[in-house]
Z-matrix of the N, CA and C atoms (Angstrom, degrees):
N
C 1 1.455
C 2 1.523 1 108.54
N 3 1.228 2 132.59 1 166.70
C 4 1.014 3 149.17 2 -139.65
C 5 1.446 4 120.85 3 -146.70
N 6 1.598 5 96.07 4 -60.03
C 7 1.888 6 103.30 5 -171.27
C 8 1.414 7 78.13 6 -117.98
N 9 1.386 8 123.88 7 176.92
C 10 1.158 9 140.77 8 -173.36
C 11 1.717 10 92.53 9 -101.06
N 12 0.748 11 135.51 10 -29.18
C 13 1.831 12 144.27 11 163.90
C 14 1.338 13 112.84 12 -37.63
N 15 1.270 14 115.36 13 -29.74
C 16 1.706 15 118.19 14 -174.24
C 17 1.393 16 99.74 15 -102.11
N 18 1.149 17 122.67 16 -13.09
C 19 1.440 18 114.80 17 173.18
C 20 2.094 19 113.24 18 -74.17
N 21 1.844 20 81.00 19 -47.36
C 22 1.518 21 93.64 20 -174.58
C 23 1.951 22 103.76 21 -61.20
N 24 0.842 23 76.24 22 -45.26
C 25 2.251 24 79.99 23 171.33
C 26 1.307 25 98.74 24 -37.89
N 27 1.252 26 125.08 25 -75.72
C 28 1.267 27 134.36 26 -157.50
C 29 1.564 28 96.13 27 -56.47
N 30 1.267 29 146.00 28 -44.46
C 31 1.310 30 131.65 29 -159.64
C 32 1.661 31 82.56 30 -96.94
N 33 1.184 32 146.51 31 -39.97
C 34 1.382 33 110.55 32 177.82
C 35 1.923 34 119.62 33 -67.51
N 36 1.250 35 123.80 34 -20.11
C 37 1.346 36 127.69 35 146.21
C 38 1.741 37 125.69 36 -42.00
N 39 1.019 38 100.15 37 -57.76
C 40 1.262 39 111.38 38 174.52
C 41 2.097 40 117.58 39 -61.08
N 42 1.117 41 92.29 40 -41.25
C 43 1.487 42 101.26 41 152.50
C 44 1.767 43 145.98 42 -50.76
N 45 1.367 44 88.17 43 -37.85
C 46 1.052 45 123.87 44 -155.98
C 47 1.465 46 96.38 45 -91.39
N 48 1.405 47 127.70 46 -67.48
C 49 1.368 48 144.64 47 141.63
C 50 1.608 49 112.63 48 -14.81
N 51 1.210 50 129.59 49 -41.97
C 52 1.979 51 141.57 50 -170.82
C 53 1.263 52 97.08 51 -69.21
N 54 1.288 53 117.48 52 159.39
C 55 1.458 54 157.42 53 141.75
C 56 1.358 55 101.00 54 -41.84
N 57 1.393 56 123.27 55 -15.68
C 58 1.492 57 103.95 56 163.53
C 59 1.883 58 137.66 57 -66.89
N 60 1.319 59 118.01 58 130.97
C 61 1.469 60 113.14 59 172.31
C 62 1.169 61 120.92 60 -75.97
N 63 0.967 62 150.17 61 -37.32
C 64 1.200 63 171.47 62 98.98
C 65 1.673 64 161.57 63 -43.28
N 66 1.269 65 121.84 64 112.99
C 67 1.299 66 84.05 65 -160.22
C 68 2.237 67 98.00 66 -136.02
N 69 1.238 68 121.40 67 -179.74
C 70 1.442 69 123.26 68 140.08
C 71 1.514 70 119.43 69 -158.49
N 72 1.566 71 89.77 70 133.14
C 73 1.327 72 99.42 71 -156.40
C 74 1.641 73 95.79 72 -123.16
N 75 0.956 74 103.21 73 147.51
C 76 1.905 75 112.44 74 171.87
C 77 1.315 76 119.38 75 -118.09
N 78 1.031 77 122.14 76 150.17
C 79 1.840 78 106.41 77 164.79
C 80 1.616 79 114.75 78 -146.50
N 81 1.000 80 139.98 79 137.62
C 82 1.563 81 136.71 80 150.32
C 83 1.178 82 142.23 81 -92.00
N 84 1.114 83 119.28 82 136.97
C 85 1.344 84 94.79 83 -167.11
C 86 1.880 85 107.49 84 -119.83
N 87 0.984 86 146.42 85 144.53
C 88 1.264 87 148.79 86 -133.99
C 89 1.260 88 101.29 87 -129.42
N 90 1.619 89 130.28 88 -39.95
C 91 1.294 90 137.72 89 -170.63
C 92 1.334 91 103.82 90 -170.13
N 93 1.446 92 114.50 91 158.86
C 94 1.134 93 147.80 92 -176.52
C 95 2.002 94 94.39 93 -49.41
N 96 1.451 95 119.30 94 -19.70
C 97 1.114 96 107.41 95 173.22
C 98 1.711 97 125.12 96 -146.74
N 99 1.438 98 102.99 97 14.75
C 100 1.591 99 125.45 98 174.40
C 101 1.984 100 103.15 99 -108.30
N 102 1.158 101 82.10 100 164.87
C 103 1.817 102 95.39 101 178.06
C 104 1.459 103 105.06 102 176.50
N 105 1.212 104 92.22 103 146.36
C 106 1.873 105 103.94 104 158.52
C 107 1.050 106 92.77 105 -123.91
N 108 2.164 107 115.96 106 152.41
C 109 1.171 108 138.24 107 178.27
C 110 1.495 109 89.55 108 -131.96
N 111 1.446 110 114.10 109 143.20
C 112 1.593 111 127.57 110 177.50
C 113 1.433 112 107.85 111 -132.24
N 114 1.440 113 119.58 112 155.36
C 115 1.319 114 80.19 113 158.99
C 116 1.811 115 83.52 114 162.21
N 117 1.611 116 118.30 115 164.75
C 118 1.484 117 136.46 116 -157.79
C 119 1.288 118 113.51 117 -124.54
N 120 0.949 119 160.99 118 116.38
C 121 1.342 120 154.34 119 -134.75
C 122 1.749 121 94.34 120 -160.79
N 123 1.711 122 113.22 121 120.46
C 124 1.124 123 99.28 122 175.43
C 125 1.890 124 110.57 123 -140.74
N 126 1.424 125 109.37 124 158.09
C 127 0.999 126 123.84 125 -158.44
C 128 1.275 127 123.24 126 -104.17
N 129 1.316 128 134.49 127 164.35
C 130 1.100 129 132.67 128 -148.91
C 131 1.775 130 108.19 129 -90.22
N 132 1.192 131 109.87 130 -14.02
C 133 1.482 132 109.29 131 169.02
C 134 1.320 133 117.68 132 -122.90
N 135 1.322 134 101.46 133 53.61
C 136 1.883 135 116.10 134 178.58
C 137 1.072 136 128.45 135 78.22
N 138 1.628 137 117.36 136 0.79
C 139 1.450 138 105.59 137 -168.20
C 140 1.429 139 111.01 138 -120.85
N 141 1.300 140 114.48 139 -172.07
C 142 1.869 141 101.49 140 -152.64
C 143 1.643 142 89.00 141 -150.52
N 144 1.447 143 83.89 142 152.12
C 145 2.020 144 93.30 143 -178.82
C 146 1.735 145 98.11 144 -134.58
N 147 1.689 146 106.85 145 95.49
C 148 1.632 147 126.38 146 159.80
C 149 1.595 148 106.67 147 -46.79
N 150 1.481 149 121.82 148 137.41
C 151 1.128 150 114.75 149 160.94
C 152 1.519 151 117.31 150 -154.83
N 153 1.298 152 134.67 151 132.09
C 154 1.402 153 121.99 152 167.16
C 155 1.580 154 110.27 153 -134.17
N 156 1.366 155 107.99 154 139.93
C 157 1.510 156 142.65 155 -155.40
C 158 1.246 157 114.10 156 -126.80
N 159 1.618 158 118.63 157 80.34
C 160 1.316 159 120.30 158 -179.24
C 161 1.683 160 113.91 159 -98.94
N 162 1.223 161 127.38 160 113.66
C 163 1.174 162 130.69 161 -125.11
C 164 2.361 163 111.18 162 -152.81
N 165 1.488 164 93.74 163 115.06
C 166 1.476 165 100.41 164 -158.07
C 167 1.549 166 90.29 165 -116.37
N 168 1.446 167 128.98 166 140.48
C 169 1.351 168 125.33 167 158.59
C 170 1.451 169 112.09 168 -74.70
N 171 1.283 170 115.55 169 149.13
C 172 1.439 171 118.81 170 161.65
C 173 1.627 172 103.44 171 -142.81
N 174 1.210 173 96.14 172 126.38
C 175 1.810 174 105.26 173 164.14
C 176 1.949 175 94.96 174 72.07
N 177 0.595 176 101.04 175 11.27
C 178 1.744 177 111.00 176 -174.39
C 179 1.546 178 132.59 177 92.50
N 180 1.742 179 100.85 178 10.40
C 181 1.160 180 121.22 179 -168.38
C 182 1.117 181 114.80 180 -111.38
N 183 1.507 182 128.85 181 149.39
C 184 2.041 183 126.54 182 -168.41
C 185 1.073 184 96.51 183 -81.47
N 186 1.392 185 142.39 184 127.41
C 187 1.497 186 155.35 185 162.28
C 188 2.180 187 98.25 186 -102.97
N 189 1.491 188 83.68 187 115.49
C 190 1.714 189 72.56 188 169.38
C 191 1.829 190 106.03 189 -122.22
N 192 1.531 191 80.09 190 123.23
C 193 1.598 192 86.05 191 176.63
C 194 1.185 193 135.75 192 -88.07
N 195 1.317 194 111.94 193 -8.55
C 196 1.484 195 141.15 194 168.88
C 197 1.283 196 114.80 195 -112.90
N 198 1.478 197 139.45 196 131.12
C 199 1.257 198 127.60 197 164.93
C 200 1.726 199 117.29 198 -167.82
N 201 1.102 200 102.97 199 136.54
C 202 1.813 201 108.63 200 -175.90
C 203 1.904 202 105.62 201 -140.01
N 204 0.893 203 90.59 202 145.30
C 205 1.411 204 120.46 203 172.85
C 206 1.296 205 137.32 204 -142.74
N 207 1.455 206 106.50 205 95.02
C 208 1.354 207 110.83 206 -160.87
C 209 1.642 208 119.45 207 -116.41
N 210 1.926 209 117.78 208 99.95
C 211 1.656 210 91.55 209 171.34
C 212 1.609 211 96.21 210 -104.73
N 213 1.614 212 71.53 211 170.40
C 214 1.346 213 129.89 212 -171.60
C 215 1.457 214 121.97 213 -118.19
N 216 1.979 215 113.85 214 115.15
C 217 0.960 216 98.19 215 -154.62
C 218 1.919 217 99.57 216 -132.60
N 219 1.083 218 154.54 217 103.15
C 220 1.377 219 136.66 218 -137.76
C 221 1.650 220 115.30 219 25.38
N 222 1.313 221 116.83 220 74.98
C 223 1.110 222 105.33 221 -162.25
C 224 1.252 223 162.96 222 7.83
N 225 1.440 224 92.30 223 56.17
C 226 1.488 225 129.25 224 -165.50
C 227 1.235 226 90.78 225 -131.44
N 228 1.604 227 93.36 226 138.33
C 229 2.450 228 105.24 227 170.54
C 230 1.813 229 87.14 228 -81.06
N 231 0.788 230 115.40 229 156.66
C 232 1.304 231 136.80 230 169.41
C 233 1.637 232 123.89 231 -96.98
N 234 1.837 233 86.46 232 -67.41
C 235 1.317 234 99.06 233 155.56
C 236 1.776 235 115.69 234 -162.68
N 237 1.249 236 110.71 235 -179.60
C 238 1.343 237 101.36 236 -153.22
C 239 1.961 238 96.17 237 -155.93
N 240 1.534 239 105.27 238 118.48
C 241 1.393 240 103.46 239 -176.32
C 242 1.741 241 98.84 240 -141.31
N 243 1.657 242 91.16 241 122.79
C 244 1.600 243 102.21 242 -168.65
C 245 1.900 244 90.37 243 -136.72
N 246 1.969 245 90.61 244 167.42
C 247 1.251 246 85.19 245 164.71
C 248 1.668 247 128.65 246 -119.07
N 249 1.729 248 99.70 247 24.05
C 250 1.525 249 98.58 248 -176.80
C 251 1.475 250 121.26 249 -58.11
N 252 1.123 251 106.72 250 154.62
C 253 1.639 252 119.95 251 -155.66
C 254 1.510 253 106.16 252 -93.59
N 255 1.791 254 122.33 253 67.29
C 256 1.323 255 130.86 254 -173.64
C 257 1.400 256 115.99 255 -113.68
N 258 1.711 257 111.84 256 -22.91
C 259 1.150 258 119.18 257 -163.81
C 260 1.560 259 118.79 258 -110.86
N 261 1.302 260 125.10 259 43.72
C 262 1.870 261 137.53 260 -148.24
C 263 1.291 262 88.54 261 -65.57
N 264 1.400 263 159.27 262 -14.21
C 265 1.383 264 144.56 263 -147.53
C 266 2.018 265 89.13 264 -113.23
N 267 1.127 266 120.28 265 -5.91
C 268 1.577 267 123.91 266 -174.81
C 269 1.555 268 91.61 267 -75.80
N 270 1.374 269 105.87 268 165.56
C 271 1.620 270 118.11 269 169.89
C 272 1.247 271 105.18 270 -86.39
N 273 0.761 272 128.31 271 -25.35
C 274 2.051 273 151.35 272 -137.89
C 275 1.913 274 88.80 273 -111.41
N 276 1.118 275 111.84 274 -21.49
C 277 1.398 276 104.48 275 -179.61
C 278 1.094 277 154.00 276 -8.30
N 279 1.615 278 141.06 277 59.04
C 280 1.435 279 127.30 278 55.15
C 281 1.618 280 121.81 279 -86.00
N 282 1.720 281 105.82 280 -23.62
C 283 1.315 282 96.73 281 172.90
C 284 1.096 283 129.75 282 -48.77
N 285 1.371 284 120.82 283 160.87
C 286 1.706 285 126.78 284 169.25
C 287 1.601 286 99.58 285 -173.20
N 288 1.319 287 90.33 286 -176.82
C 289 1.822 288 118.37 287 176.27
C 290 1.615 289 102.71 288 -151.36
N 291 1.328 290 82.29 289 145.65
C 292 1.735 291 93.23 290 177.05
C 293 1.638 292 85.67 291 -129.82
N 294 1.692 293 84.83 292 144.38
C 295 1.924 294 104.60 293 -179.38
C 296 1.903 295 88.39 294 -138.12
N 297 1.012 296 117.06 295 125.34
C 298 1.268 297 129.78 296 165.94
C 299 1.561 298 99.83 297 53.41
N 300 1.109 299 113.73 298 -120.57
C 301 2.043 300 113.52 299 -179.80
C 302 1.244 301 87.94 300 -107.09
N 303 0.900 302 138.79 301 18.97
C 304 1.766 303 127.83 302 162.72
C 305 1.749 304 114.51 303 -90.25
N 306 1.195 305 121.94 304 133.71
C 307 1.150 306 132.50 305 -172.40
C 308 1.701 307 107.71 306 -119.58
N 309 1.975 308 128.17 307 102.12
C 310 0.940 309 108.95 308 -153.46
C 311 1.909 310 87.20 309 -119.34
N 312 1.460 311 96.51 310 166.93
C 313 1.860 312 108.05 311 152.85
C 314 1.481 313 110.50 312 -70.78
N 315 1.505 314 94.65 313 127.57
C 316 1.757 315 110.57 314 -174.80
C 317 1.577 316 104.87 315 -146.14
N 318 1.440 317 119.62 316 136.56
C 319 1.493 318 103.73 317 -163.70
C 320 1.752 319 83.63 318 -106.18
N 321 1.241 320 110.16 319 156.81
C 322 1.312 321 131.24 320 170.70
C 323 1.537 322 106.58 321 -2.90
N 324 1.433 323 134.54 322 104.62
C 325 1.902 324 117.70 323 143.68
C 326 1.380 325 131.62 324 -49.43
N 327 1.334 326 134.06 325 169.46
C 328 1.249 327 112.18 326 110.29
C 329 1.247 328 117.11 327 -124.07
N 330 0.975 329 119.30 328 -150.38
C 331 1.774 330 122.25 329 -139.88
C 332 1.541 331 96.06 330 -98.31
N 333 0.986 332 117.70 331 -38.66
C 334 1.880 333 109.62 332 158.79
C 335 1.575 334 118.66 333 -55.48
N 336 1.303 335 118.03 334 -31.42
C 337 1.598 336 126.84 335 176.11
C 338 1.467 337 78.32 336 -63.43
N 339 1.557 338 132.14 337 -79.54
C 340 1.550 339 117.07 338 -137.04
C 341 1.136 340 108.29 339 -61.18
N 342 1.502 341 104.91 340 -44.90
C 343 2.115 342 100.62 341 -177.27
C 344 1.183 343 109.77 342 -71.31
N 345 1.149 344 150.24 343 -4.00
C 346 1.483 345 141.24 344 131.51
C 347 1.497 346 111.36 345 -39.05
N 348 1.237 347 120.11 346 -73.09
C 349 1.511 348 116.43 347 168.61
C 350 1.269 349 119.35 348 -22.31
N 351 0.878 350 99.60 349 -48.43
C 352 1.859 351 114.45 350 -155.23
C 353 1.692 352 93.31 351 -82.25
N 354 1.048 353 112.44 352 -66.58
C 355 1.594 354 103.00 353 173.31
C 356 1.207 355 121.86 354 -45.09
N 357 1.862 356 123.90 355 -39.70
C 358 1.613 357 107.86 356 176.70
C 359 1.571 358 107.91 357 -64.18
N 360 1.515 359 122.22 358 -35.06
C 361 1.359 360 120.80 359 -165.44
C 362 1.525 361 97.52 360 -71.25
N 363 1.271 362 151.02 361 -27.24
C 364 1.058 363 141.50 362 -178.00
C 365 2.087 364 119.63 363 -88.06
N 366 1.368 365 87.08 364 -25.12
C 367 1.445 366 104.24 365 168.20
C 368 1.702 367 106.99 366 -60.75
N 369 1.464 368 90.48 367 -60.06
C 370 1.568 369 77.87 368 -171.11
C 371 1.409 370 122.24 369 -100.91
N 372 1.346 371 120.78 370 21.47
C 373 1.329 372 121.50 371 138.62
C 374 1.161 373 124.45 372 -78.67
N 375 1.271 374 125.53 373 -14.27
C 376 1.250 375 113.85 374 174.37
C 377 1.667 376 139.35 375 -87.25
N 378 1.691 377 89.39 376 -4.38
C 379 1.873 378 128.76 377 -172.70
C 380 1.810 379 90.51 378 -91.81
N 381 1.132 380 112.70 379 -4.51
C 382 1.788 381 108.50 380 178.52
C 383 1.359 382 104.73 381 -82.20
């Protein structure tokens, strides 16, 4: 990649492609090779997937140095995978996921990993 624009393509593709109905997403872009992507993605049985994607090329590749992913499920987090730097005793170190009060080792997503998630969790709630 090149401009930071072809990266952001790709995550509105990737969007676009999901089990999502809906969505709003923002992005900025700072330089020819920085950006933040934000943005709400929502689903067909009420629930919503928070996300922000702060995001630098290096060598031509998306490096995200910032990143959260948050669903939302009857207003309940479900689950939650960020990379703030709270948890140093993880292997996964800064990554993680939080599932209820559990705080686990999770190596890096990306955003096709989560909406995969999100589709099995809605798949098979809905087979109940």
């Amino acid at each position: 990649m090149r401009h930071i624009d072809q990266y952001l393509s790709l995550v509105i593709r990737t969007i676009r492609r999901s089990v999502a109905v809906d969505d709003k997403v923002t992005y900025t872009v700072d330089n020819p090779l920085t950006g933040t992507i934000d943005g709400t993605l929502y689903f067909q049985d009420g629930s919503r997937l928070e996300f922000t994607e702060q995001i630098s090329l290096r060598a031509g590749r998306p490096v995200k140095q910032i990143y959260r992913y948050q669903y939302i499920h009857k207003k309940r987090s479900l689950f939650r995978y960020d990379n703030a730097p709270h948890y140093p005793q993880l292997l996964t170190f800064p990554h993680h996921k939080h599932e209820g009060n559990k705080v686990l080792a999770a190596k890096e997503p990306t955003l096709k990993q989560i909406l995969d998630e999100v589709a099995d969790l809605i798949s098979r709630s809905s087979d109940r």
